[in-house]
N, C-alpha and C positions, 0 to 999 in steps of 0.2 A: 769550784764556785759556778752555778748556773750563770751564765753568760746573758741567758733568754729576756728578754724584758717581760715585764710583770704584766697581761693583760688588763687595762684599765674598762671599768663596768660601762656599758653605753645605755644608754636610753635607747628605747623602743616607743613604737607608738601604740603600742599594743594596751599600755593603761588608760592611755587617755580614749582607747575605740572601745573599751570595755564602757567605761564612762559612759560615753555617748549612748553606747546601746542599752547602759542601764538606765539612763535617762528614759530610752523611749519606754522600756518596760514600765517604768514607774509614771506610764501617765495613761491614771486609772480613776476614772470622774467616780467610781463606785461608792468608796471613801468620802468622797467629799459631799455627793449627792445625800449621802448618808446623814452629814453632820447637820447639812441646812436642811431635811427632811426633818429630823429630831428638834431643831430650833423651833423652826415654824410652828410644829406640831405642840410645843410648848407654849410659845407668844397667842396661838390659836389666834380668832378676829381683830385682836388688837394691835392694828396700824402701828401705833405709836410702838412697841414692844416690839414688834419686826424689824420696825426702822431701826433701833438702841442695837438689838439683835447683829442685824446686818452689818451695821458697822464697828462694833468689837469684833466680830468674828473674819472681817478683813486683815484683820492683825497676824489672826491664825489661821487661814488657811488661803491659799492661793488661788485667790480670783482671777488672776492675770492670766493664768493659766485653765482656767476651768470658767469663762465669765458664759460662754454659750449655755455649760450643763447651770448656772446658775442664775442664769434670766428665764432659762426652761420652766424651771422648777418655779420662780416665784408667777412665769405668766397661768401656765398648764398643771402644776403642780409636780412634776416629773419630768425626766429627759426625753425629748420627741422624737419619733422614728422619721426618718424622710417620709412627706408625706400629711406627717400634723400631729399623725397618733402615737400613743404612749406608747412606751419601753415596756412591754410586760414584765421584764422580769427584775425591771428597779423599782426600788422602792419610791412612793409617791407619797405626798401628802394633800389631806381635803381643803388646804388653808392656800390659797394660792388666786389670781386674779379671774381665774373660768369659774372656779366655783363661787365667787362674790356675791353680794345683790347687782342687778341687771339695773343701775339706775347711774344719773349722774353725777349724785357727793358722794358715792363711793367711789368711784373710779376718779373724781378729784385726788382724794386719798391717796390711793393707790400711786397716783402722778407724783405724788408729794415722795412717799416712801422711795419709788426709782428718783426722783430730784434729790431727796438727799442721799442717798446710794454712790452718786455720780460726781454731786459734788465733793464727797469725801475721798472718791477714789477717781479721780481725772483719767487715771488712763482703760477706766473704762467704757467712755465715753463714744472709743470709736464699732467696739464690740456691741453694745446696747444700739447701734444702728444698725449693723451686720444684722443683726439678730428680729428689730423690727420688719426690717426687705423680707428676712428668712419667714418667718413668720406669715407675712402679707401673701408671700408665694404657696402659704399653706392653706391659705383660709375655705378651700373647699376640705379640707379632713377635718373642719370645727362645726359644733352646731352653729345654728341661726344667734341663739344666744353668748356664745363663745365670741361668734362675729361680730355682735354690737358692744361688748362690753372691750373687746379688740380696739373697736373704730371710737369708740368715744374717748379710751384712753389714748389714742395716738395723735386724735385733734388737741386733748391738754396742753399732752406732750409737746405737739407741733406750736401749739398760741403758747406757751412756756420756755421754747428755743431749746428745747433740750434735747430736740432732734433738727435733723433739717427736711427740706419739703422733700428734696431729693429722693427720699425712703418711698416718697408714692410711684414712681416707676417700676415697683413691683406688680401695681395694681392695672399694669399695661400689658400685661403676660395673655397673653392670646387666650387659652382653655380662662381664664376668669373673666373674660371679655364675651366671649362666645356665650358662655351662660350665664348671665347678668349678675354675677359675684362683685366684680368691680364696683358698677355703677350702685349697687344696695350699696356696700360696704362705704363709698366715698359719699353717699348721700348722710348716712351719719357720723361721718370723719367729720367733714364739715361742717356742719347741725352741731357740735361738739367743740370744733375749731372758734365759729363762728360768734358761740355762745360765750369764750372765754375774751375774743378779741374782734374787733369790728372787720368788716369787708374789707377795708383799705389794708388791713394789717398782712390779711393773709393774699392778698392780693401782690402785693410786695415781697413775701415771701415766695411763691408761683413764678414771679417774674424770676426773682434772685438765682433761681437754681433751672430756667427757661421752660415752666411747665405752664403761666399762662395762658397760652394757644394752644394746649393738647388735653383740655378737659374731656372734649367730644371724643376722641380714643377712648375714654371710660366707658363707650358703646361700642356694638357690634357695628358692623360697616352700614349693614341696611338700616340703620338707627341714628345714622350719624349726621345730625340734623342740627342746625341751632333752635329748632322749632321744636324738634323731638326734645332737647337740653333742657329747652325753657320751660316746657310744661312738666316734665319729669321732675324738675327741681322746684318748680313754683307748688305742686300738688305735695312736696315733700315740706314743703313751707321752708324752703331756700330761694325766694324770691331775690333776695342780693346776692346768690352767685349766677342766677337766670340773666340778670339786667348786668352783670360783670361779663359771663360771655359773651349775650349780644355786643354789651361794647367792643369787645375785643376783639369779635367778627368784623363789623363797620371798620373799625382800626386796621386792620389787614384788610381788606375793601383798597379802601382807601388810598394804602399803601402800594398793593398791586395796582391801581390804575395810575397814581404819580410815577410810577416805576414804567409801562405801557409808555407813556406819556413823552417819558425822556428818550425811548427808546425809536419811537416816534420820527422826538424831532433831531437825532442825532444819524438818522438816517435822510434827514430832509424829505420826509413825506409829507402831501398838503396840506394847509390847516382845514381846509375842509372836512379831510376824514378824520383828523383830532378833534372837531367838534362832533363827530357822531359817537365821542366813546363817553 
């Protein structure tokens, strides 16, 4: 009688690192580009048939996973290269937000199609911001008209809360600063914003997220003026965001010299020289 005891089988981790590596293999946007290529391509101009589209097709295939190649495709119609430009060698489709009409009820539309996209599927809500910054970072690889139809959509977006302001800090990136990419681009962000929701509204937003006093960065340094602001934006027929910066100037004014003031007298320096400020 063998004496020997019986080896019993052990576990390895060697199935579960197979796993993991087949996982990465298997994340292949190709597929999937594929499937909302063919959708769109079917739904053609019709909004309303995108949106039904969109949201059955959550059921089947994994946004969660794919939600950048699938904000690509519905903004640019295709997957973007770093940069702006297409993917040459994915497939694209002509139904997508660049190629739209260049006006403002379409690109209402459009807001409506991403709002209910979003509402249906919550978690990808923090992705469709990723992806606006991404974007905004891009906006010198779009044409002029890719740009406006961009900025009107993001002001919807912006007076609709389906993004937050925060997403404009993209548009403070130096090379888009330097060549007045920013300042066009936020002139009809806002024009767009503005047209959905009154001055106060987005004013409060700006605050919210601490970009009210960093408008003038939307210029190059030697531009960086409330004078240079006001007429740029008054000429753009943004007359209420002109007279919201001045205020916000004065307001910080103000605030620097009651700040001067304390520092003044907490030094016990004469009242004399506090009345010369």
């Amino acid at each position: 009688m063998n004496n020997q005891k019986q080896q019993k089988p052990t576990l390895t981790g060697q199935r579960f690192k197979t796993r993991k590596r087949d996982e990465k293999e298997r994340f292949d946007p190709t597929q999937f580009q594929e499937s909302i290529v063919q959708g769109l391509n079917q739904t053609g101009t019709d909004l309303e048939a995108v949106a039904k589209f969109l949201d059955a097709s959550g059921a089947k295939l994994d946004y969660r996973r794919y939600a950048e190649t699938l904000f690509d495709i519905l903004v640019a119609g295709g997957m973007l290269a770093p940069g702006g430009t297409l993917s040459d060698d994915m497939t694209r489709t002509e139904f997508c937000l660049f190629t739209a009409q260049e006006d403002l009820e379409t690109m209402q539309a459009y807001a409506q199609v991403f709002n209910k996209l979003i509402r249906r599927y919550k978690y990808l809500e923090k992705g469709f911001e990723e992806e606006i910054k991404k974007l905004l970072l891009f906006l010198k690889g779009f044409t002029e008209s890719e740009r406006n139809k961009l900025a009107m959509l993001t002001g919807i977006l912006l007076a609709n809360g389906n993004i937050s302001a925060s997403i404009l800090s993209s548009l403070f990136n130096e090379n888009l600063v330097k060549e007045g990419v920013s300042a066009a681009f936020a002139v009809k962000l806002f024009k767009s914003w503005i047209n959905e929701k009154d001055i106060n509204s987005v004013a409060a937003s700006l605050r919210k997220v601490g970009m009210d006093n960093r408008l003038m960065e939307l210029f190059p340094a030697n531009k960086r003026s409330c004078e240079h602001f006001s007429k740029y934006c008054t000429d753009a027929g943004l007359k209420e965001l002109s007279d919201f910066a001045r205020n916000q100037q004065s307001i910080g004014a103000r605030k620097e010299l009651q700040k001067e003031l304390q520092e003044m007298m907490s030094r016990g320096d004469p009242q004399k020289e506090m009345r010369l400020l």
